[in-house]
C-alpha positions as CSV (number, residue, x, y, z in Angstrom):
1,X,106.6,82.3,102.2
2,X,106.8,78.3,103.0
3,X,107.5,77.3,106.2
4,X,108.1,73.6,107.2
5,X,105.0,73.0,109.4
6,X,103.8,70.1,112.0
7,X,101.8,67.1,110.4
8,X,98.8,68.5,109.9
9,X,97.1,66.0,112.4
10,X,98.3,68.4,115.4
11,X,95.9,71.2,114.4
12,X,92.8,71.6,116.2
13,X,89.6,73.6,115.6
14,X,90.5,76.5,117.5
15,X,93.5,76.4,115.1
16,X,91.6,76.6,111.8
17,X,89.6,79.2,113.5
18,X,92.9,81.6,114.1
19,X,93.3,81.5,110.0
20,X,90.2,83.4,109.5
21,X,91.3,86.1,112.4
22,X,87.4,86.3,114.4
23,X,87.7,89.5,115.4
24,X,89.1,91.4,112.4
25,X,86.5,89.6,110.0
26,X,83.3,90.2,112.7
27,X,84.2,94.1,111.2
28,X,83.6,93.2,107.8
29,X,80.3,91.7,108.7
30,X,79.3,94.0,111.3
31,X,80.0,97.1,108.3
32,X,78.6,94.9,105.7
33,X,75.2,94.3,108.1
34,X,75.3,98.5,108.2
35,X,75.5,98.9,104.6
36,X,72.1,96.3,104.0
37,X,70.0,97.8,106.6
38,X,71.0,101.3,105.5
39,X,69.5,100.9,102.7
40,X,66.5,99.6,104.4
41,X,65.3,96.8,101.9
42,X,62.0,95.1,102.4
43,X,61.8,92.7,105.2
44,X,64.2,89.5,103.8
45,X,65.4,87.3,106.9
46,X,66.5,84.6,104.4
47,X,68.8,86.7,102.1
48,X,70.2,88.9,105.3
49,X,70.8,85.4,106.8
50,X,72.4,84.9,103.3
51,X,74.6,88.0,102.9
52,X,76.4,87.7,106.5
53,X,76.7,84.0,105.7
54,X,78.3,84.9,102.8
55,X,80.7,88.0,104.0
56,X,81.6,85.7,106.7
57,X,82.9,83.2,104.4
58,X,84.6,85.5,102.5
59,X,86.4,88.1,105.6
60,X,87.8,84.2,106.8
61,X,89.0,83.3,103.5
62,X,90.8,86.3,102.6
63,X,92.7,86.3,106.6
64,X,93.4,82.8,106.2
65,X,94.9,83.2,102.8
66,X,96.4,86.5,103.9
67,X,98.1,84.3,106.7
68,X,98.9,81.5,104.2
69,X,101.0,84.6,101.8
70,X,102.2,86.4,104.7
71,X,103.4,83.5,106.9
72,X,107.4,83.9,106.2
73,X,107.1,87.9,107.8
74,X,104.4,86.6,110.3
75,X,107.1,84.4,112.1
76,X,109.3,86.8,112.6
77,X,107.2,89.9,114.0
78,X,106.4,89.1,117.9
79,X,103.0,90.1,117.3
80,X,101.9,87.5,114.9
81,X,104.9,84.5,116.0
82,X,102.6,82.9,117.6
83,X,99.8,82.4,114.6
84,X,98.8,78.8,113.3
85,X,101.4,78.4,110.4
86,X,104.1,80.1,111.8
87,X,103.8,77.7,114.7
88,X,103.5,74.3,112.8
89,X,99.9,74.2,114.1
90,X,98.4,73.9,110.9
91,X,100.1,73.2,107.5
92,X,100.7,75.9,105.3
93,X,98.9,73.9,102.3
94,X,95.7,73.5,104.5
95,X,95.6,77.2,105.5
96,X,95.3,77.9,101.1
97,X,92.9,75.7,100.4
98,X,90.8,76.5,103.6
99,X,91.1,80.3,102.2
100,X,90.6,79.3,98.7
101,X,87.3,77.4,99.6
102,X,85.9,80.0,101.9
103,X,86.5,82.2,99.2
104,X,84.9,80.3,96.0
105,X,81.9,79.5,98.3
106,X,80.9,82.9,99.7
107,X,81.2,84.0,95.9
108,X,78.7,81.1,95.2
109,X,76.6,81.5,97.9
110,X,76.1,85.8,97.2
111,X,76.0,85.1,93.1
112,X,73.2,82.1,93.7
113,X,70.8,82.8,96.9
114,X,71.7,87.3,96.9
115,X,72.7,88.7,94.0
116,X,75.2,89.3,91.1
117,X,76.7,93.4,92.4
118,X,77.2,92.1,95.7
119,X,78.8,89.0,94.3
120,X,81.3,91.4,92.3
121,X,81.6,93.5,95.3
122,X,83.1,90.8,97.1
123,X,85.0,89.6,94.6
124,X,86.6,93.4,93.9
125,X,87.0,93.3,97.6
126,X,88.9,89.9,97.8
127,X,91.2,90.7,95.3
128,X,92.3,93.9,96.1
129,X,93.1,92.6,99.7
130,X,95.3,89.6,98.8
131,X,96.1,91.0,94.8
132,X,97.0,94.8,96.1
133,X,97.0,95.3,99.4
134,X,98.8,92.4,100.4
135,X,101.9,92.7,98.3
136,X,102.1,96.4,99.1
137,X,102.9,96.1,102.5
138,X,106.4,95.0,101.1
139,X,107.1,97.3,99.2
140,X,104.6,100.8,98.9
141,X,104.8,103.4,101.5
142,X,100.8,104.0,100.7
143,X,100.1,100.3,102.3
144,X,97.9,101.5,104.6
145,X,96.0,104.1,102.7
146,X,95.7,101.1,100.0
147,X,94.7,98.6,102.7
148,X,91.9,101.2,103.7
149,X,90.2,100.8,100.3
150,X,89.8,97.1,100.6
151,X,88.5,97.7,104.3
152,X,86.0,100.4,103.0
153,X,84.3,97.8,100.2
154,X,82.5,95.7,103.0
155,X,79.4,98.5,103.1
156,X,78.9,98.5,99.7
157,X,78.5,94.4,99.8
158,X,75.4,95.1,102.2
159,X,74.1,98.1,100.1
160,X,74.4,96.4,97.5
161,X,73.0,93.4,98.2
162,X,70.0,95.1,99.4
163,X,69.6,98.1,96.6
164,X,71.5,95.9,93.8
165,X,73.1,99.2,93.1
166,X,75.3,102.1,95.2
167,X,73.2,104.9,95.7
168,X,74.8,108.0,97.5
169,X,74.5,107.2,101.1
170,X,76.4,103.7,100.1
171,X,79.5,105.6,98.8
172,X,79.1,107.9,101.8
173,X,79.7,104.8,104.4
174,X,82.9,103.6,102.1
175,X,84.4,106.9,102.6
176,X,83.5,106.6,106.4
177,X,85.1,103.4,106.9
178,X,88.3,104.5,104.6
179,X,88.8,107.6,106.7
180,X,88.5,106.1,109.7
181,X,91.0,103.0,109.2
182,X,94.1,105.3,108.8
183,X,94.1,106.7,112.3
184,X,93.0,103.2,113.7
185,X,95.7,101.2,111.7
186,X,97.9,104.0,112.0
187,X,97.8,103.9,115.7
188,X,98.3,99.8,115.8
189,X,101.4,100.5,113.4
190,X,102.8,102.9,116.0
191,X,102.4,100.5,118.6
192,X,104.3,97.6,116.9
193,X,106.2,99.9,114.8
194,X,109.4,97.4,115.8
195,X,107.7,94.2,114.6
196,X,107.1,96.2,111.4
197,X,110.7,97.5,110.7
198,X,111.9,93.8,111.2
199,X,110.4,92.7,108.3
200,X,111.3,96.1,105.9
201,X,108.1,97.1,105.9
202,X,108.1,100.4,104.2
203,X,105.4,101.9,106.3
204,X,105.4,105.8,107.5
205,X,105.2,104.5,111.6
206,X,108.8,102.6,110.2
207,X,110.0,105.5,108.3
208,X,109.2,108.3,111.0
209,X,111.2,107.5,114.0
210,X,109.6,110.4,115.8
211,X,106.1,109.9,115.3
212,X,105.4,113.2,113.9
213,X,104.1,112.8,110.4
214,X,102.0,109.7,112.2
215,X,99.9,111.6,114.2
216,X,99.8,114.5,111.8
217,X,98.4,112.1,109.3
218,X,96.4,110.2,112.0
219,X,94.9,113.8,112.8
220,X,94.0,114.9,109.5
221,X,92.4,111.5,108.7
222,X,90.1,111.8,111.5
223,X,89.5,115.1,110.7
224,X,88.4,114.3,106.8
225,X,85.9,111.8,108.8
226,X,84.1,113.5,111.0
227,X,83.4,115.7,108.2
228,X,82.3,112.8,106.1
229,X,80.2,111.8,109.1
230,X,77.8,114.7,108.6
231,X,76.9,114.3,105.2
232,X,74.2,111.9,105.7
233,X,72.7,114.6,107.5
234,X,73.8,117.5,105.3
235,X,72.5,115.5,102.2
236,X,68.9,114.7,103.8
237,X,69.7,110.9,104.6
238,X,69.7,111.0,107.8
239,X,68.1,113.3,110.7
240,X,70.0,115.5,113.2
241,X,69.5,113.1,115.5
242,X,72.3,111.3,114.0
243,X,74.2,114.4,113.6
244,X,74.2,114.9,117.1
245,X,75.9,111.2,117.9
246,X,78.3,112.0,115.0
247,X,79.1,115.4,116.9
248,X,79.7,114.2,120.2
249,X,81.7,110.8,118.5
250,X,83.6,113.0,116.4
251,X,84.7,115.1,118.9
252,X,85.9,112.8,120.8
253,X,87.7,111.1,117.9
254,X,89.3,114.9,117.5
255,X,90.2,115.0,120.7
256,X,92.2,111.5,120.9
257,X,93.6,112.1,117.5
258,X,94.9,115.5,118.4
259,X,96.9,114.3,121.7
260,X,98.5,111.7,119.1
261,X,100.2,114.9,118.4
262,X,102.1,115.6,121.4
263,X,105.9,114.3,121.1
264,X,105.8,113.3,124.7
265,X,103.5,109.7,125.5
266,X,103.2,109.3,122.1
267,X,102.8,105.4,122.8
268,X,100.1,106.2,125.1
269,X,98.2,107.9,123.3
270,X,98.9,105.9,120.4
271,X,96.6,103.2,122.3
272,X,94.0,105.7,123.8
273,X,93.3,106.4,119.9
274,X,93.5,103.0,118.8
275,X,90.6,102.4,121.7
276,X,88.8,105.9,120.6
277,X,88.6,104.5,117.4
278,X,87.3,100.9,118.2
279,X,84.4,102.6,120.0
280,X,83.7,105.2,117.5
281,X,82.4,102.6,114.8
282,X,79.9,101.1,116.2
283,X,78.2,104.5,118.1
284,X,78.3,106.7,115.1
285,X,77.4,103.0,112.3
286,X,74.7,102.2,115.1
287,X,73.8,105.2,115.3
288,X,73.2,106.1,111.2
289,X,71.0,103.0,111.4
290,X,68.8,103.4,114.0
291,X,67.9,107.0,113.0
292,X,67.4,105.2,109.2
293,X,65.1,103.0,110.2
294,X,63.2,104.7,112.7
295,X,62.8,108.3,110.5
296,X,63.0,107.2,107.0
């Protein structure tokens, strides 16, 4: 896990940034914002202000840490070579406590100026990521599916820093965003499923040479969420409004998950569903929202 790194003097900003991976942790924030204004809480610019402060802190700590456990398999997938530890850019020593500080402070910052459940909720969802999910990529075949319930927490942060419980609609958005990582992360293993049987990871895109039980898997995932997608609207939560952007994104999520299937252009269509996917999110989330705040 060490690796002999650069004096830490050669790091720059943009370096420290790379720890905390922008883009992966702007989903935990974006999903957390969806789960707090969901639930529609009384007007609170301060503690919203507050909550993304604090999920921010928290999605950086756990990537930089991540990058800090994982920085041995990093340097030898082409993917990820060129990350800061890997690359002697920054010390592997700074890249913990970085992690470990981002960490303790979003937990202060949700515990003192939110409130104690989304506090916990972060804390469950910090530790399941670098206490679980982490060390299962090594060795679990259900990696992914166990990475997907550390994803999935980030709503229930929001909901319930705005409710300071889970009502039904919260537990409705985890079991959105759990379904709909397996295809998306499915389709990215797919794509660097070389990079991935370098290291021994045990994952199915490693053990299936041909792709099928990838895309069969992908497909059925995606099936499980559109039908999760209705149930705001099936349980009264949302209007058919909703239901309609949920029909016509889930469709289309269908229909990109289904030509995963075809044996021929596999890698192809491994991408076209990895882009399906990025654009499902935020049209069906968005979506939810608007016809929450608008209707209810």
């Amino acid at each position: 896990m060490t690796i002999e790194a650069a004096p830490p003097s050669t790091a720059t900003f943009r370096d420290y940034v790379g720890l905390t991976k922008p883009r992966l942790s702007l989903l935990s924030v974006l999903t957390a914002l969806v789960g707090y204004l969901a639930a529609r809480p009384p007007s609170n610019p301060s503690k919203l202000a507050f909550v993304l402060l604090g999920t921010s802190l928290a999605a950086g700590g756990v990537a930089a840490l991540n990058q800090w456990i994982e920085s041995d398999t990093d340097a030898q997938m082409k993917r990820t070579a060129d990350r800061p530890i890997p690359t002697g850019k920054v010390a592997s020593g700074s890249a913990f406590v970085l992690g470990a500080l981002m960490c303790v402070a979003s937990l202060f910052l949700l515990f003192a100026k939110v409130n104690l459940p989304s506090c916990l909720f972060t804390l469950l969802t910090i530790f399941s990521y670098l206490g679980w999910y982490t060390p299962a990529k090594r060795w679990s075949i259900w990696s992914t599916e166990i990475g997907a319930v550390a994803g999935a927490f980030p709503p229930l942060i929001g909901w319930a820093a705005a409710e300071g419980t889970i009502s039904t609609l919260g537990w409705v958005l985890f079991a959105v965003l759990y379904f709909w990582q397996i295809p998306h992360f499915m389709s990215i293993a797919w794509t660097y499923r070389q990079d991935y049987s370098a290291v021994h990871f045990p994952m199915l895109p490693v053990r299936d040479e041909a792709g099928g039980k990838v895309a069969a898997w992908s497909f059925v995932n995606a099936l499980a969420l559109v039908t999760v997608s209705f149930l705001p609207v099936y349980l009264g939560f949302a209007t058919k409004a909703y239901g309609l952007a949920a029909l016509a994104g889930g469709a289309w999520f269908i229909w990109s998950a289904a030509l995963f299937l075809r044996p021929v252009g596999r890698d192809v269509t491994a991408r076209k569903l990895f882009y399906c996917s990025i654009a499902y999110l935020p049209l069906v989330l968005g979506a939810l929202v608007a016809d929450r705040m608008i209707n209810f």
